[in-house]
C-alpha positions as CSV (number, residue, x, y, z in Angstrom):
1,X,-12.9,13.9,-16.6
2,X,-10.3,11.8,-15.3
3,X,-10.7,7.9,-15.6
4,X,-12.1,5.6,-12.8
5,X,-10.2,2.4,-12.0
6,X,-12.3,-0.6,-11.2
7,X,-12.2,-2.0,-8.0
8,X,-12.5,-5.7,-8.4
9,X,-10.9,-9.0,-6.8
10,X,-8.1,-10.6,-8.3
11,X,-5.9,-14.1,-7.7
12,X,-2.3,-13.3,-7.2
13,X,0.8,-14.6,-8.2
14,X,1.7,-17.8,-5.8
15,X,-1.7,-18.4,-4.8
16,X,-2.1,-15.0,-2.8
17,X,-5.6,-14.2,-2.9
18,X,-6.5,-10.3,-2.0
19,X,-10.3,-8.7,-2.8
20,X,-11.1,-5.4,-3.6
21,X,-11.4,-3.6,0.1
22,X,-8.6,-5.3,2.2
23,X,-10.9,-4.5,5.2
24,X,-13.2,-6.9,4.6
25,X,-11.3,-9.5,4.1
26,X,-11.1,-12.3,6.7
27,X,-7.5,-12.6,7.1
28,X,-7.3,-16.2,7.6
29,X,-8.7,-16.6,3.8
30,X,-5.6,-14.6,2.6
31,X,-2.6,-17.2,1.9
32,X,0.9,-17.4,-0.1
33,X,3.3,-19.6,-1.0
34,X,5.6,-16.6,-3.0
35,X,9.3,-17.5,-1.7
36,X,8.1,-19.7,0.8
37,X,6.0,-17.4,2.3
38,X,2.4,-18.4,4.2
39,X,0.5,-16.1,5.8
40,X,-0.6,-16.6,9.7
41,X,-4.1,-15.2,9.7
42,X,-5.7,-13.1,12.5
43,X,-6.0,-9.1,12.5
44,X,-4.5,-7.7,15.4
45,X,-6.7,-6.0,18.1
46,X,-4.8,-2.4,18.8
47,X,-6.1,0.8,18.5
48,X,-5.9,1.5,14.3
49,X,-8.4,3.6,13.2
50,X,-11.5,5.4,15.1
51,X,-14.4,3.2,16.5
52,X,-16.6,4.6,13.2
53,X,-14.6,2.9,11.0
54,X,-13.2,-0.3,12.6
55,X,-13.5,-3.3,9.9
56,X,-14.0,-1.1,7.2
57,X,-10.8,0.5,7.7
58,X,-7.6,-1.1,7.5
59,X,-4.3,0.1,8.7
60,X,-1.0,0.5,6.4
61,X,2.2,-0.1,8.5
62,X,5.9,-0.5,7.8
63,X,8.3,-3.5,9.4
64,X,10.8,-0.7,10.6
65,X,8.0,1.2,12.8
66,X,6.3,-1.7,13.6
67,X,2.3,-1.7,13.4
68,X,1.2,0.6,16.0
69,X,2.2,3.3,13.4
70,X,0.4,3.9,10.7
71,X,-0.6,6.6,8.2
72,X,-1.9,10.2,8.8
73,X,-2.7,12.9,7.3
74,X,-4.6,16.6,8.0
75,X,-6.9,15.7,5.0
76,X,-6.3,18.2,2.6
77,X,-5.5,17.7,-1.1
78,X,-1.8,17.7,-1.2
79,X,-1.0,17.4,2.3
80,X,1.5,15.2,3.5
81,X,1.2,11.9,4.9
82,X,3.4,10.8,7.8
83,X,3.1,7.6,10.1
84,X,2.1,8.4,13.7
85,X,1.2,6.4,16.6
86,X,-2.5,4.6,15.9
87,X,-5.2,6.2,18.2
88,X,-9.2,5.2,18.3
89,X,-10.5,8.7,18.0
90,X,-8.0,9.8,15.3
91,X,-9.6,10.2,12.1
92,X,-7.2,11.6,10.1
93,X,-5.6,8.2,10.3
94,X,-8.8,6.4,8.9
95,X,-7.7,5.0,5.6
96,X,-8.6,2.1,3.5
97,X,-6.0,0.3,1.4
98,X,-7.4,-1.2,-1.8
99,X,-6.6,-4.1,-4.7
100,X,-7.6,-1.6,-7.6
101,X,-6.2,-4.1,-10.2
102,X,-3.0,-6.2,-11.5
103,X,-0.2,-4.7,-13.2
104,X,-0.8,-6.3,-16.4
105,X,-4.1,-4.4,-16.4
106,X,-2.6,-1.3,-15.9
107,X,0.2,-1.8,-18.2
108,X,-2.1,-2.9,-21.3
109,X,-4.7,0.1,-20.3
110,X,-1.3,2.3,-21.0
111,X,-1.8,3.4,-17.4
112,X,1.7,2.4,-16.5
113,X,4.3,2.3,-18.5
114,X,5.6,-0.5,-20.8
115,X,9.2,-0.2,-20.5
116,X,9.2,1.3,-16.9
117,X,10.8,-1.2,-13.9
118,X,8.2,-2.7,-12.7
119,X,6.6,-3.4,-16.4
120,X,9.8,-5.2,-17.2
121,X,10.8,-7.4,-13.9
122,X,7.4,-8.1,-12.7
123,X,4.6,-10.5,-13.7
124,X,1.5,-9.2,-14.8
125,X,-0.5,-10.9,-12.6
126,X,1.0,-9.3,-8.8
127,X,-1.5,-6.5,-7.4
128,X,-1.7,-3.1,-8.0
129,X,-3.2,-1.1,-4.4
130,X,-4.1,2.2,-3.7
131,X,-4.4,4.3,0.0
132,X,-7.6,6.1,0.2
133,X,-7.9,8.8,2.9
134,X,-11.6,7.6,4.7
135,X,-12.4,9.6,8.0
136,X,-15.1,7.4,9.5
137,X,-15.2,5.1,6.6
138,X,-16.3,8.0,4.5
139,X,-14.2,7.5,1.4
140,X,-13.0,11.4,0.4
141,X,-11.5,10.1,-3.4
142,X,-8.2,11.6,-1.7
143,X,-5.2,8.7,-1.9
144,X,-1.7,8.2,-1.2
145,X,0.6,9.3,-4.2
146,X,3.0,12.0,-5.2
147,X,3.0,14.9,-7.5
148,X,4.2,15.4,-11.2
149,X,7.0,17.1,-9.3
150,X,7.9,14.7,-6.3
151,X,8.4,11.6,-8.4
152,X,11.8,11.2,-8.0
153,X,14.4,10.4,-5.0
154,X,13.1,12.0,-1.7
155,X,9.4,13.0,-3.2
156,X,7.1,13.9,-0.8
157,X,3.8,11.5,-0.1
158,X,0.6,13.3,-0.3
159,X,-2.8,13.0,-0.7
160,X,-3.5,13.5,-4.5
161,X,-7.0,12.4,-6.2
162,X,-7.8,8.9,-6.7
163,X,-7.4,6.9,-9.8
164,X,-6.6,10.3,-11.8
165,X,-2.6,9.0,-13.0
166,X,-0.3,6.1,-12.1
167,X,1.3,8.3,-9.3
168,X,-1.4,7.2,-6.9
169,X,-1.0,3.4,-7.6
170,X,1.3,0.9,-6.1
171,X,2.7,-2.2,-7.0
172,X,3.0,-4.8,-4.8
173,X,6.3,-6.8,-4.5
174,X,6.0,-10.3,-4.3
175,X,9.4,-11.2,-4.6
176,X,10.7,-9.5,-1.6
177,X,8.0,-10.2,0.8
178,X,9.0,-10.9,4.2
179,X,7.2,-12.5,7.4
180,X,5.4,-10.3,9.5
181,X,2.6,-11.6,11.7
182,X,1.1,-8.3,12.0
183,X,-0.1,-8.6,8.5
184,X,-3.0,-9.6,7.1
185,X,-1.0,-12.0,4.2
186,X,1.5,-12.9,6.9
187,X,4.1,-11.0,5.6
188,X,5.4,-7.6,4.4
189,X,6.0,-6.1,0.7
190,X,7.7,-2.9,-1.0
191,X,5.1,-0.5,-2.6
192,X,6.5,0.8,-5.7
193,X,5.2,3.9,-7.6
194,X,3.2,2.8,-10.7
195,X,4.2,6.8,-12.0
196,X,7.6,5.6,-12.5
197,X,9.2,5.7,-15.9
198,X,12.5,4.6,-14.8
199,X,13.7,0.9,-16.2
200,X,16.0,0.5,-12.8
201,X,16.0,0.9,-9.5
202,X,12.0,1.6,-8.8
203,X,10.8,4.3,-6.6
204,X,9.6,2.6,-3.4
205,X,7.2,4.2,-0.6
206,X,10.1,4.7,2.5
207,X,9.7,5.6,5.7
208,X,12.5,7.3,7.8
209,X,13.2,6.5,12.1
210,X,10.6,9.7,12.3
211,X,7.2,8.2,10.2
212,X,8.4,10.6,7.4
213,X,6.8,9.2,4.2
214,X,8.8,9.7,1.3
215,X,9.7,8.0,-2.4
216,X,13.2,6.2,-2.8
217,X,14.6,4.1,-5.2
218,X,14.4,0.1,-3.7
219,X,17.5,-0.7,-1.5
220,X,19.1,-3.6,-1.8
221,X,21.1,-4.6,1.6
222,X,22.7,-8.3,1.2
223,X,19.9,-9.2,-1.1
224,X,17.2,-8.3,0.6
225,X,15.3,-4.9,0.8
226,X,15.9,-2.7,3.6
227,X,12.9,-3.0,6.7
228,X,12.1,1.0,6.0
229,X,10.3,-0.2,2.3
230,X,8.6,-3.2,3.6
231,X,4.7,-2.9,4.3
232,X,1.8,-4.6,5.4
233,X,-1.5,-4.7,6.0
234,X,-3.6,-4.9,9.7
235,X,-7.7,-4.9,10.3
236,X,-9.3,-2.5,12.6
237,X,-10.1,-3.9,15.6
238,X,-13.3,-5.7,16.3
239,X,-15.9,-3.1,17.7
C-alpha cells in the first residue's frame, strides 16, 4: 500500500502563509516578505479551468509563457504534461495544486532525502506542493512527477500516482522568488524535484518556448534563475 501524505496548512518561511488546497485560498490573505517580496492579491479572471471546476481549481503557470498557459494533460497514468493555452471547457487542464507539507517533514519522514540539494540548502520550514490532475474538480490521485527513469536532465513530466514517492513532490523556492502579479503570492518560484538525490544543482520543473514540460537542473543566469523555471499560482475565475 503506498503511503498517504497529509494535506494540512502550514506557515512559511518569511511570513508566507499557504493552506492545503491553493484554490481556496483568498489571495489577498497570502503575503511575503522573503527577499523583499509582498504579494499583490487578487486572482485573475481568464479562462483557466472549465466552468465545473472554477475556484476549486487553480491554475499552474510559468513567468516565460505567461499565465494564459497552463498545464495539460490526456489524463492517463504516465502521460505527459505540457502547458497549452487555458480554455473554459478544457478539462484535461483541470488541476489543483496543493501545500502537501514542509520539507523538514518530508526529510525527517525519510521521504526525501537527507543529503540531497534541497535537504542541504533549504530550511525546513519552505513548502512542499503537489499537481493533482482533477477534471471537473474530481480529484483522479494522478499528479505531476516523473518516473524512476526520467529523473534526471531532460526527464519527461507525467502524471504518476499521488503521494506514492518523492518524484511527485515539489519544493518550493523561496529564495529565488520573483514578482509576478498573476500570482496568487505575488510572485513566482522554481519547483524542484523532492526525488532528487543529487547534493548540487537540483532538478527544477522547466518549460521550453513550446509548453514542453521537462526536469533540468536550476539555471543560474547573473544570479538569478532563468524565467523558464519560475512558477506561480492563479484562481479560477469567479463563476
Amino acid at each position: 500500500m503506498h503511503k498517504r501524505f497529509t494535506r494540512a496548512s502550514y506557515a512559511l518561511a518569511g511570513g508566507v502563509a499557504v493552506t492545503a488546497a491553493l484554490g481556496l485560498t483568498a489571495a489577498g490573505a497570502v503575503s511575503a516578505s522573503t527577499s523583499g517580496i509582498h504579494a499583490s492579491g487578487g486572482g485573475q479572471a481568464v479562462p483557466t479551468a472549465t466552468k465545473v471546476c472554477g475556484k476549486k481549481c487553480n491554475d499552474l503557470f510559468n513567468l516565460q509563457l505567461g499565465y494564459k498557459f497552463i498545464p495539460s494533460t490526456d489524463g492517463r497514468y504516465g502521460s505527459d504534461l505540457d502547458l497549452a493555452l487555458a480554455h473554459n471547457f478544457t478539462p484535461s487542464e483541470d488541476f489543483i495544486a496543493t501545500q502537501v507539507g514542509t520539507l523538514g517533514q518530508f526529510v525527517a519522514g525519510g521521504v526525501i532525502s537527507s543529503t540531497s540539494y534541497v535537504a542541504l540548502n533549504y530550511p525546513s520550514s519552505w513548502p512542499v506542493f503537489e499537481e493533482q490532475f482533477a477534471p471537473y474538480s474530481v480529484t483522479t490521485g494522478l499528479c505531476a512527477g516523473v518516473s524512476r527513469r526520467d529523473l534526471k536532465q531532460g526527464g519527461e513530466i507525467s502524471l504518476r500516482s499521488c503521494g506514492s514517492n518523492a518524484r511527485t513532490l515539489w519544493v518550493g523556492d523561496l529564495a529565488n522568488a520573483v514578482k509576478d502579479k498573476h500570482s496568487i503570492f505575488g510572485f513566482d518560484l522554481p519547483w524542484v524535484n523532492g526525488g532528487d538525490t543529487s547534493f548540487s544543482n537540483a532538478l527544477s520543473l522547466t518549460t521550453d518556448d513550446f509548453g514542453h514540460l521537462y526536469l533540468a537542473r536550476l539555471a543560474m543566469n547573473g544570479g538569478a534563475v532563468n524565467d523558464n523555471q519560475e512558477w506561480g499560482v492563479k484562481l479560477g475565475p469567479a463563476k
